[in-house]
C-alpha positions, 0 to 999 in steps of 0.5 A: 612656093612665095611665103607671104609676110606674115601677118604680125609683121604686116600688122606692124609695118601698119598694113590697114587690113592686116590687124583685121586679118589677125582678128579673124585669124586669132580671134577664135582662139583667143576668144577660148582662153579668154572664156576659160578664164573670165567669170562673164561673156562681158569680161572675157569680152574686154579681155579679147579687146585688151589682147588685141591691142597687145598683139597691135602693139607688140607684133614687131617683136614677132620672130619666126625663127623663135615661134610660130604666130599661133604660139606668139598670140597665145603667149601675149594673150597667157600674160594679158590674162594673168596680168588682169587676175592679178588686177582683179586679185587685188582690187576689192570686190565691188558688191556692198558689204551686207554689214555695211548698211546704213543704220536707220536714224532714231530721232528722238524728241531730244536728239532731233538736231543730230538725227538731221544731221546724221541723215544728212551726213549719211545721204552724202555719203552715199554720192561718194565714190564706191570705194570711198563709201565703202572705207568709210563705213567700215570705219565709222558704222563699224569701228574698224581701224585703218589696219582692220580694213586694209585687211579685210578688203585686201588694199594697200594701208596707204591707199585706205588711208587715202580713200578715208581722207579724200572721202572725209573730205570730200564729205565736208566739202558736200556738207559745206555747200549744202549750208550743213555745215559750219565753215570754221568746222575741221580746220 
């Protein structure tokens, strides 16, 4: 009986059909571990994709003689799985704080310059980038210093130091264009 190549070594010597062939092979079993894992159909979804270019890119280190294809998909498939838990792990979750809300703008007769002021500063914080806002609001509705939500939220110190300046900024650079701010402001 002839033994054919198989097929991550096809995939890596670029046979056209072949990285078809691995999906159709292995999609059913790295579909499973991917929903094991995923919280959606939409996240386990990338993750297949995420898998396949892996497989795609590593099958030249395929060797029969150290495991089977099955084993060695399923490998590659376990490693890109951890790796994006620990992604997700890190990154802070997406969903607005409920603390987090704006407060509403109290214009009184004598305060009316600043209440307009607030609500412009307030509309343009919200077009910056989610992490930006939500850095930003925890430090200026809230109080919080950098330590405080470099805790809260799990990120880096550095890096919420990062987004509170590059959102500060960014913030001035709105304000400036819309003429609410005056040009010699913060420098």
């Amino acid at each position: 009986m002839v033994h054919d190549p198989s097929i991550l070594h096809q995939v890596a010597a670029g046979d056209a059909g072949a990285m078809r062939e691995c999906m159709d092979r292995f999609g059913g079993l790295v579909w499973s571990l991917a929903r094991r894992v995923t919280q959606s159909t939409s996240e386990a979804d990338d993750a297949v994709q995420e898998i396949f270019i892996d497989l795609w890119r590593s099958a030249a280190r395929f060797d029969p003689q150290i495991a089977s294809e099955t084993t060695f998909v399923a490998m590659i498939a376990r490693r890109r799985l951890i790796d994006r838990g620990r992604r997700k792990q890190r990154r802070p979750d997406a969903a607005p704080l409920p603390e987090a809300a704006q407060p509403a703008a109290r214009a009184e007769p004598d305060r009316s310059e600043h209440a307009e002021e607030a609500a412009r500063a307030a509309a343009a914080l919200e077009r910056l980038r989610p992490e930006q806002q939500r850095i930003l609001q925890l430090a200026i509705y809230h109080g919080r210093s950098h330590e405080e939500i470099a805790r809260s939220t799990g990120l880096p110190l550095g890096t919420v130091k990062t987004h509170a300046r590059r959102g500060l900024i960014r913030l001035r650079e709105m304000l400036r264009a819309e003429g609410a701010l005056d040009e010699t402001a913060g420098e």
